[in-house]
DOTIGU-36597 format. One line per field, with one value per atom (N, C-alpha, C, O): residue in one letter; z, y, x. Coordinates in nm, 4 decimals. Example, Ala and Ser with C-alpha at 12.3 -4.5 7.8 and 13.67 -1.06 7.14 Angstrom:
<recs>
resn: [A_A_A_A_S_S_S_S] .
Z: [0.7800_0.7800_0.7800_0.8465_0.7080_0.7140_0.7870_0.8039] .
Y: [-0.5690_-0.4500_-0.3300_-0.3319_-0.2250_-0.1060_0.0030_0.1138] .
X: [1.3190_1.2300_1.3200_1.4236_1.2850_1.3670_1.2900_1.3409] .
</recs>
This chain:
<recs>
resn: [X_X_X_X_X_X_X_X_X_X_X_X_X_X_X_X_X_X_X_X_X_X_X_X_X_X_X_X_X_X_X_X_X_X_X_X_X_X_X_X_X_X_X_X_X_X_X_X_X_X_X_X_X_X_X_X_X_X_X_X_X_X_X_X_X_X_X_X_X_X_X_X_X_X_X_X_X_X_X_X_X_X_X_X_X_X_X_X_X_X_X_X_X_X_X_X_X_X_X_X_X_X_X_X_X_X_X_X_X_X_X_X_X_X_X_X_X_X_X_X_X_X_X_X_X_X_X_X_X_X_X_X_X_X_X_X_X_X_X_X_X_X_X_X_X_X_X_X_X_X_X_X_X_X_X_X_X_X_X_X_X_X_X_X_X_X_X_X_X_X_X_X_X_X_X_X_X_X_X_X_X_X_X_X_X_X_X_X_X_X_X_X_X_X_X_X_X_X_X_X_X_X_X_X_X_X_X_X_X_X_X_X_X_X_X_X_X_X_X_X_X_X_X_X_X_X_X_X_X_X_X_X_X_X_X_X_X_X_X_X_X_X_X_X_X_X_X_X_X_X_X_X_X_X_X_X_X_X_X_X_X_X_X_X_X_X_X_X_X_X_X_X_X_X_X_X_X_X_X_X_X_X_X_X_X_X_X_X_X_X_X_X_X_X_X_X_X_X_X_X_X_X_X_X_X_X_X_X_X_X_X_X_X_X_X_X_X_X_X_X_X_X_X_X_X_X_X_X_X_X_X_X_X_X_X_X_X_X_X_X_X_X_X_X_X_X_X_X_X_X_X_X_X_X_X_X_X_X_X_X_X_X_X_X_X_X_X_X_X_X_X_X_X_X_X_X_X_X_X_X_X_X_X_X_X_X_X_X_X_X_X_X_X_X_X_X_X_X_X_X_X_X_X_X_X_X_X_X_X_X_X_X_X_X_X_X_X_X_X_X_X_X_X_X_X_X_X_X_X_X_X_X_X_X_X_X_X_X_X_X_X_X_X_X_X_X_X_X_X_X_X_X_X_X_X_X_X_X_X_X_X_X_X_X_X_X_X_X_X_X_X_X_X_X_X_X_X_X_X_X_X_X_X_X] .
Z: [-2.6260_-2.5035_-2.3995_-2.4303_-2.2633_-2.1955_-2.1228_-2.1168_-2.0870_-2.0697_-1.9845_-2.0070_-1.8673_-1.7865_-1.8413_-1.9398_-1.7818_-1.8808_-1.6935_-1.7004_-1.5874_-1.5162_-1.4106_-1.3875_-1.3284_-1.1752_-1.0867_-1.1254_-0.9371_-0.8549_-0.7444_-0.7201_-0.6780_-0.5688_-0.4300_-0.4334_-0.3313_-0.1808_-0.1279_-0.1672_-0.0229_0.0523_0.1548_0.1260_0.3111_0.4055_0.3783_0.3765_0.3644_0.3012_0.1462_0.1033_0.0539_-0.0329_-0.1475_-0.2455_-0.0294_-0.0680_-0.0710_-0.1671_0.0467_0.0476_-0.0382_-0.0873_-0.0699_-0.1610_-0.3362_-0.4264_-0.3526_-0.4713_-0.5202_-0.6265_-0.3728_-0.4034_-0.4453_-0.5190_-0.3375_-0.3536_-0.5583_-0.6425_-0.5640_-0.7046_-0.8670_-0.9818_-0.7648_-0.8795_-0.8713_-0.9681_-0.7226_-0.7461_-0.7944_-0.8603_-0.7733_-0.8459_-0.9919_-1.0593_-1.0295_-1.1633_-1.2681_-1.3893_-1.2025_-1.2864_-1.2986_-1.3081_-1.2993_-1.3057_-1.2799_-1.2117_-1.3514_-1.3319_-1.2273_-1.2658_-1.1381_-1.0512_-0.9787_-0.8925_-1.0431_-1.0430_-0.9412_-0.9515_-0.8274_-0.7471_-0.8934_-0.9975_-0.8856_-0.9685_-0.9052_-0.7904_-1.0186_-0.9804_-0.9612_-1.0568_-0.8679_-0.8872_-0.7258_-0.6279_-0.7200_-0.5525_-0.4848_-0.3869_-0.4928_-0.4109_-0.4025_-0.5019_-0.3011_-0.2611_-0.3841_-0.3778_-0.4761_-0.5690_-0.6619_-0.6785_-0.7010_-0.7938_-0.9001_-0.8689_-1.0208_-1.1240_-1.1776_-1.1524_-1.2333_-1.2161_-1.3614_-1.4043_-1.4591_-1.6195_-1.6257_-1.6395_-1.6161_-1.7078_-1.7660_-1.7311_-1.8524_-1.9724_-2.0952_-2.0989_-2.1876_-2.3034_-2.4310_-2.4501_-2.5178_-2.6503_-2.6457_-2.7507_-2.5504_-2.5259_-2.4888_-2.4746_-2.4603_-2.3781_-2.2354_-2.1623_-2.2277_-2.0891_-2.0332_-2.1209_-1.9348_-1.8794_-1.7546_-1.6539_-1.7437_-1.6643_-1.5106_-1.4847_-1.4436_-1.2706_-1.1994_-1.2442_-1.0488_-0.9916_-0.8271_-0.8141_-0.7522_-0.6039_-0.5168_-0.5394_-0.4299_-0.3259_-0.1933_-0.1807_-0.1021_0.0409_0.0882_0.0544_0.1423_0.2007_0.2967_0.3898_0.2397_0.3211_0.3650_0.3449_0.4329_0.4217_0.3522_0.3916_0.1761_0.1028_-0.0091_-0.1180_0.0333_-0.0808_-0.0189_0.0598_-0.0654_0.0174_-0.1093_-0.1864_-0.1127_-0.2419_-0.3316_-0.3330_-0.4286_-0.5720_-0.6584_-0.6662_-0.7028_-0.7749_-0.9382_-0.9526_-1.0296_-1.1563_-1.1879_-1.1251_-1.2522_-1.3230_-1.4877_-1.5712_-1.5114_-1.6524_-1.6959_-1.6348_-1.7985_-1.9382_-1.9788_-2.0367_-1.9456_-1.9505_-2.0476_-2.0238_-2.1557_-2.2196_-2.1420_-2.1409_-2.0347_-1.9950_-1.8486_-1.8188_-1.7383_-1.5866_-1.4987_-1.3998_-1.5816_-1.4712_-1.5345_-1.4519_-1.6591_-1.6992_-1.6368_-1.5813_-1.6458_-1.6477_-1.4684_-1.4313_-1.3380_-1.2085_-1.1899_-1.0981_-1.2652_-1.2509_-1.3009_-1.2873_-1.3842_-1.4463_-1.3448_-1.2934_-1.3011_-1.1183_-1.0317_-0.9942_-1.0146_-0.8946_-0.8750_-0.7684_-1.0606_-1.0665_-1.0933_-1.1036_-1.0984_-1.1411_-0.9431_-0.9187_-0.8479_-0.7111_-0.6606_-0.5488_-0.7312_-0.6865_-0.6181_-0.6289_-0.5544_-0.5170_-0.5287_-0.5791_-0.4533_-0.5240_-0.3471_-0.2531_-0.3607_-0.2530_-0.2481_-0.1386_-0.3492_-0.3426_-0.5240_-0.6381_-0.4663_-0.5785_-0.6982_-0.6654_-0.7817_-0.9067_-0.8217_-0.7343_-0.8932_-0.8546_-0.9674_-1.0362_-0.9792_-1.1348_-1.0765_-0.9679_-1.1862_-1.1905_-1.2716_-1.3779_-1.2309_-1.3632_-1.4317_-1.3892_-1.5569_-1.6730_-1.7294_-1.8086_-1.6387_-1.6546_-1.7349_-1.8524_-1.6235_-1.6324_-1.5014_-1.3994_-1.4947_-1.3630_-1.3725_-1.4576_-1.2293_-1.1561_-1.0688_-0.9589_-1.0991_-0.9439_-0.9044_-0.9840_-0.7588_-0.7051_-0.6924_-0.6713_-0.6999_-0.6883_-0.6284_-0.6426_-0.5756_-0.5484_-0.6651_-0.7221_-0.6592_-0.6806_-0.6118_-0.4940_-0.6598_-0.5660_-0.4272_-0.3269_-0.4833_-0.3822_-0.3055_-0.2044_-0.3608_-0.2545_-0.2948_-0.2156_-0.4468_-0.5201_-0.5573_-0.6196_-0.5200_-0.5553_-0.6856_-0.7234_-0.7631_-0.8495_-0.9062_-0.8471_-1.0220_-1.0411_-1.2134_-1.3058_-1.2171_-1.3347_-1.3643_-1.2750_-1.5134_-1.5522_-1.6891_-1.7877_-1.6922_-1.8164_-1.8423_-1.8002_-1.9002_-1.9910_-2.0431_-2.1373_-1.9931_-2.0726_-2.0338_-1.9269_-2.1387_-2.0554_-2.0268_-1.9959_-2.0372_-2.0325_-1.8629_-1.8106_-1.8346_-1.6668_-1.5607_-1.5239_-1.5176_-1.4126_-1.2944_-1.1971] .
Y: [-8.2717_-8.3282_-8.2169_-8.1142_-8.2333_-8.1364_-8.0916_-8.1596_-7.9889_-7.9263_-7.8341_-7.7144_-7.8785_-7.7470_-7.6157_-7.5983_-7.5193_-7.3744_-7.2660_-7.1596_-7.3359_-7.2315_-7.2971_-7.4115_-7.2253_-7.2625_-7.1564_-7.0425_-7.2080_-7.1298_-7.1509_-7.2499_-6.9923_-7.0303_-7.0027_-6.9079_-7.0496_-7.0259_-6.9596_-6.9745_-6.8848_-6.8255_-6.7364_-6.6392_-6.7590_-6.6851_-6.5307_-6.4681_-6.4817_-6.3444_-6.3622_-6.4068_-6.2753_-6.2535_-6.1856_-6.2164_-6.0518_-5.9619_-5.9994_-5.9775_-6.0573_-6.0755_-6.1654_-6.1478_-6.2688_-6.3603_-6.2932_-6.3283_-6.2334_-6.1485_-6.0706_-6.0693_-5.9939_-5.9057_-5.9946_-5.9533_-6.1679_-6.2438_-6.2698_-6.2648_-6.2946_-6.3983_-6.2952_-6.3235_-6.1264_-6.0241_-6.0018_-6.0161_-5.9571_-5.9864_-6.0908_-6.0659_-6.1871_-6.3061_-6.3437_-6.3647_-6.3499_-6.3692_-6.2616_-6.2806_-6.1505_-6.0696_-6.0547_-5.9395_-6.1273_-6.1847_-6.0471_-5.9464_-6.0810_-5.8618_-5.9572_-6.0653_-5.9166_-5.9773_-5.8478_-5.7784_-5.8329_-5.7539_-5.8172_-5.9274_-5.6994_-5.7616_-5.7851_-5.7402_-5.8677_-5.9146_-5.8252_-5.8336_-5.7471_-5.7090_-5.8036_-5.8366_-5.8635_-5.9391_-5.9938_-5.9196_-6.0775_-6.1079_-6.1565_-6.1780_-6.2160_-6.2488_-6.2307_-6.2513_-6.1969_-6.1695_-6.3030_-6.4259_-6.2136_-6.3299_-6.2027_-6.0837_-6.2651_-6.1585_-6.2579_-6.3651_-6.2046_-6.2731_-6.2333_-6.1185_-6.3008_-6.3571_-6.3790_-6.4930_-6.2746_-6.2750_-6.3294_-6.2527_-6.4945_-6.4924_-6.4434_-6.4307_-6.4110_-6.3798_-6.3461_-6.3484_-6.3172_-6.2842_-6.2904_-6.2583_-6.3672_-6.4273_-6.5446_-6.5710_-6.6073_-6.7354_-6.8473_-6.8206_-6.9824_-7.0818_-7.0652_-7.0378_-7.0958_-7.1190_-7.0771_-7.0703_-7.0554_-7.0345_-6.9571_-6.9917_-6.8594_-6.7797_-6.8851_-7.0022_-6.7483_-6.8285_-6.6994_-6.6056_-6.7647_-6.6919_-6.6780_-6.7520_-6.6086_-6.6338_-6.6123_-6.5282_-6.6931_-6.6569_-6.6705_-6.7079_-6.6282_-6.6239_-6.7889_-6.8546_-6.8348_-6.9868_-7.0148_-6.9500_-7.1259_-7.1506_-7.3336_-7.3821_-7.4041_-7.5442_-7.6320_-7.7257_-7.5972_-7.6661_-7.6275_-7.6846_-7.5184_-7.4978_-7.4681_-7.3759_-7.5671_-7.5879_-7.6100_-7.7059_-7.4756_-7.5341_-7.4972_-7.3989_-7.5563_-7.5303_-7.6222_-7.7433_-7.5853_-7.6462_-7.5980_-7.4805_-7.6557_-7.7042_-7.6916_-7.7615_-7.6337_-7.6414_-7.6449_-7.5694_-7.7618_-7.8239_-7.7713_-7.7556_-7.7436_-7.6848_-7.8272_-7.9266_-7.8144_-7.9172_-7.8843_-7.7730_-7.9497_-7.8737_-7.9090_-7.8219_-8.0440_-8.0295_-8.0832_-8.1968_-7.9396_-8.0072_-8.0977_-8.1578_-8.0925_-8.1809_-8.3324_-8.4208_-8.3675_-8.4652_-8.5142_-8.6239_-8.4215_-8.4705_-8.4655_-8.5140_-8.4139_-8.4644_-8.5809_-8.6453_-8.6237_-8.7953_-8.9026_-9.0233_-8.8245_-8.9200_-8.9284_-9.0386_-8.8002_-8.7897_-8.9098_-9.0000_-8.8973_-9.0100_-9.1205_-9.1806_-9.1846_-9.2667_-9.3776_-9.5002_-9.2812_-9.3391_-9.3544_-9.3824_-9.3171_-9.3072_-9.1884_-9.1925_-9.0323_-8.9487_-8.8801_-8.9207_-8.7745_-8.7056_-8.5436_-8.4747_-8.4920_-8.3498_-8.2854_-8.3281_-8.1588_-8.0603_-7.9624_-7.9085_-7.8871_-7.7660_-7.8085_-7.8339_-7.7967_-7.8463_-7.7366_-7.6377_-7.7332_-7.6532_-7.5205_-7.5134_-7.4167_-7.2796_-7.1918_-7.2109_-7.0826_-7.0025_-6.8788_-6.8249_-6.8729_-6.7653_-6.6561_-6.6961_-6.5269_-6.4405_-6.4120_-6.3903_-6.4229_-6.3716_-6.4592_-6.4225_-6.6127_-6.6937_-6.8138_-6.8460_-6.8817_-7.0184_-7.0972_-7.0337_-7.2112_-7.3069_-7.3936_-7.4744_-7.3450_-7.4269_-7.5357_-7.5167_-7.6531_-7.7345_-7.7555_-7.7359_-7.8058_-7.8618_-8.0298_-8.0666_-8.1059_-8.1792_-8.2879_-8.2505_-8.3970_-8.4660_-8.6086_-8.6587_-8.6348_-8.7724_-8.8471_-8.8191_-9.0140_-9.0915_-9.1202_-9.1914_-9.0269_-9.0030_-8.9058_-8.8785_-8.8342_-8.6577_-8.5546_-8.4791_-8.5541_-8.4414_-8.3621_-8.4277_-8.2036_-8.1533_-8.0838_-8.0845_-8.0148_-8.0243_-7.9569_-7.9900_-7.8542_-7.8088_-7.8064_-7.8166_-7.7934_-7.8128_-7.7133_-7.6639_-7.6495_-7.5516_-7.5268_-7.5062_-7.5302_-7.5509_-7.3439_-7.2819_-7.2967_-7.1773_-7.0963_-7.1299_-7.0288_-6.9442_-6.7875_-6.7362_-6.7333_-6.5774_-6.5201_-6.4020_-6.5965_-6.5114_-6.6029_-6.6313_-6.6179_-6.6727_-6.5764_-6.4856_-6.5965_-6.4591_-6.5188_-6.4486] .
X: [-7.7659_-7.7137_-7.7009_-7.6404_-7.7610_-7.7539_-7.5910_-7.4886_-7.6108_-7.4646_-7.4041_-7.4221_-7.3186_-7.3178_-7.2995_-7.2278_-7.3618_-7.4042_-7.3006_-7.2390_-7.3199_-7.3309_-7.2941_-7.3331_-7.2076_-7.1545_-7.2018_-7.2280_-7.2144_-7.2326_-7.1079_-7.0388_-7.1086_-7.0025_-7.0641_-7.1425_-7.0522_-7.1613_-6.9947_-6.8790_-7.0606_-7.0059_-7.0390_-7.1088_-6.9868_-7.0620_-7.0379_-7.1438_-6.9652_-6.9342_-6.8705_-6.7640_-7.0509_-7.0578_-6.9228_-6.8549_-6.9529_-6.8738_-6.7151_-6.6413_-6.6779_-6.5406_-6.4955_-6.3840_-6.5657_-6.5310_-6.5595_-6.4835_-6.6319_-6.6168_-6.4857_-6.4237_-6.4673_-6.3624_-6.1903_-6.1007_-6.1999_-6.0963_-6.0957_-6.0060_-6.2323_-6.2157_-6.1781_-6.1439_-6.2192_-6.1908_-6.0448_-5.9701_-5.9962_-5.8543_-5.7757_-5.6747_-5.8049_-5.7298_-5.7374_-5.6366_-5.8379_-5.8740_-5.9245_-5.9343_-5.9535_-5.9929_-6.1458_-6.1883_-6.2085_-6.3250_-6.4366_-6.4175_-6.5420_-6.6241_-6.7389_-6.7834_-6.7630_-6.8755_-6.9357_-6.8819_-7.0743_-7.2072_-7.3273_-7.3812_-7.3549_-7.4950_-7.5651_-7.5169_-7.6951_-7.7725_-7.9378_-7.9813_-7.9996_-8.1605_-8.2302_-8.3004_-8.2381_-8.2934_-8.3959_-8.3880_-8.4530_-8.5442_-8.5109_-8.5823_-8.3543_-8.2642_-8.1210_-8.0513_-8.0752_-7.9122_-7.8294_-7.8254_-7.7795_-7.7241_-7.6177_-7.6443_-7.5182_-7.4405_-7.3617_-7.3099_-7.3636_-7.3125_-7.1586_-7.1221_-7.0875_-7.0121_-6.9601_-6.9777_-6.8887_-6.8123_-6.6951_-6.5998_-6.6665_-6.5299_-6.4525_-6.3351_-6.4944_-6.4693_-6.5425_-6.6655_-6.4749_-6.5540_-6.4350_-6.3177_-6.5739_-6.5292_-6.4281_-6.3695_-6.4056_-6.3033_-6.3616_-6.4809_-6.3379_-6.4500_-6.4212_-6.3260_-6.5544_-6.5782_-6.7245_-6.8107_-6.7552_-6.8796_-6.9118_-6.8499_-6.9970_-7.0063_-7.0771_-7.1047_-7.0791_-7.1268_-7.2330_-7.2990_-7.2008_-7.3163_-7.2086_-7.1110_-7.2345_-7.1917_-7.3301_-7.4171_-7.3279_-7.4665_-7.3755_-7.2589_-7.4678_-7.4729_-7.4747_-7.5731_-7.3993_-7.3733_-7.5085_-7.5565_-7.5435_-7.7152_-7.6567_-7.5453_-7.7881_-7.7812_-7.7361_-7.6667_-7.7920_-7.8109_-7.7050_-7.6986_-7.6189_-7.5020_-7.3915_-7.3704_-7.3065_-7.1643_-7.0664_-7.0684_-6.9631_-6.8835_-6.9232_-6.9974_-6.8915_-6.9334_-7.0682_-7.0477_-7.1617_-7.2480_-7.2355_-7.2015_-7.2532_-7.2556_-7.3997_-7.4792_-7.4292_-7.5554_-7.5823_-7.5325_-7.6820_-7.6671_-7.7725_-7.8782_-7.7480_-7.8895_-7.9932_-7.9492_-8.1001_-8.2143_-8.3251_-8.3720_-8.3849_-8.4901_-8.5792_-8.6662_-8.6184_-8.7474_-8.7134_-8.6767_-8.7413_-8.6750_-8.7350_-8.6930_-8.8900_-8.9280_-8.9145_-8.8920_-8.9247_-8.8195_-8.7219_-8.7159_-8.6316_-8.4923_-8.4857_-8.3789_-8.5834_-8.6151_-8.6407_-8.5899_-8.7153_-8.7977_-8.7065_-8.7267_-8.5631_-8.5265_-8.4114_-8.3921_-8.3135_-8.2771_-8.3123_-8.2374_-8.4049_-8.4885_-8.4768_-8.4635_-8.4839_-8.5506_-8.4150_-8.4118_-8.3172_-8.1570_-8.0465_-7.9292_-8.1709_-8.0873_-8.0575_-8.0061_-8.0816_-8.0508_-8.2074_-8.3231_-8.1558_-8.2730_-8.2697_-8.1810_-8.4203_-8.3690_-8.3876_-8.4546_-8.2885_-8.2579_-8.2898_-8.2738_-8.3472_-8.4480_-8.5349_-8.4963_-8.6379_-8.7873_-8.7822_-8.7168_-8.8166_-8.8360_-8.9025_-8.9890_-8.8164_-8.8251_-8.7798_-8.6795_-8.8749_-8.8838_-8.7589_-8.7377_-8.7080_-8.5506_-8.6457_-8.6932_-8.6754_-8.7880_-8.6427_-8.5292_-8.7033_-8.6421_-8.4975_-8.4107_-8.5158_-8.3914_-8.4715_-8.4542_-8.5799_-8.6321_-8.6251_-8.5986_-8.6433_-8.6764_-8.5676_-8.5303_-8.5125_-8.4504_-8.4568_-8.5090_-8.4106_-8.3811_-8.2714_-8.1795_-8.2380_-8.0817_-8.0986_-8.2142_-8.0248_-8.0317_-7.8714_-7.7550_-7.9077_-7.7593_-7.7830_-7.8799_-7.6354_-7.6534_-7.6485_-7.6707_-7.6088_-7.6376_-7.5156_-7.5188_-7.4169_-7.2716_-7.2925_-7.2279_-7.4070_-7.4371_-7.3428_-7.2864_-7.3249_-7.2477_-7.3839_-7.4674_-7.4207_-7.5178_-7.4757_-7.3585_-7.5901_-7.5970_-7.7102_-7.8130_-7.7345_-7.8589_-7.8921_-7.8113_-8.0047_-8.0814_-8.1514_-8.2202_-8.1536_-8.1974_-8.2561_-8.1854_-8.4179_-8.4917_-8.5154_-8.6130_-8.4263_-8.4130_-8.5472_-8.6190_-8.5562_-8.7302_-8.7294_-8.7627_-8.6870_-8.6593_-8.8119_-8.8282_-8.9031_-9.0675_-9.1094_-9.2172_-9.0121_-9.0322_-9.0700_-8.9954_-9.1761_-9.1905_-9.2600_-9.2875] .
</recs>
């Protein structure tokens, strides 16, 4: 059963909002190597719960998004669609993560999807 694995947080200043969520919570938040302005985001460790991401506040990310573990995304897109929702940014490869999409539902809660493949490039 698929499963949220991962949150993101938008924000017009990256940095400042990093520095809020480390002071408050403790939380270890690292720029990410990566091909886009993105920094990740440690809970914790060895307890439940689930790590995140913070980005730079764009159009299409407002708030918080949820992202669910999918074995097959373009599947589980068509099946999106085909239930009233639609998608807000199209399948896009994460290197060394797997393929992503965003998507809303049919209320316009966005939302993203993530088929896992660390040989993604």
């Amino acid at each position: 059963m698929p499963r949220v694995v991962h949150f993101e947080i938008s924000a017009d200043d990256p940095d400042q909002a990093a520095h809020f969520y480390t002071d408050v919570f403790s939380w270890k938040i690292n720029k990410w190597d990566g091909p886009q302005d993105y920094w990740l985001i440690t809970t914790g460790e060895g307890e439940p719960g689930i790590d995140g991401g913070l980005m730079r506040r764009h159009e299409s990310s407002n708030g918080t998004v949820n992202t669910i573990d999918v074995p097959d995304l373009d599947v589980y897109v068509k099946r999106v669609e085909n239930k009233g929702g639609k998608v807000v940014a199209p399948r896009m490869t994460v290197p060394g993560v797997g393929y992503l999409a965003y998507c809303q539902d049919p209320a316009g809660n966005t939302f993203g999807m993530l088929q896992g493949d660390p040989a993604a490039a």
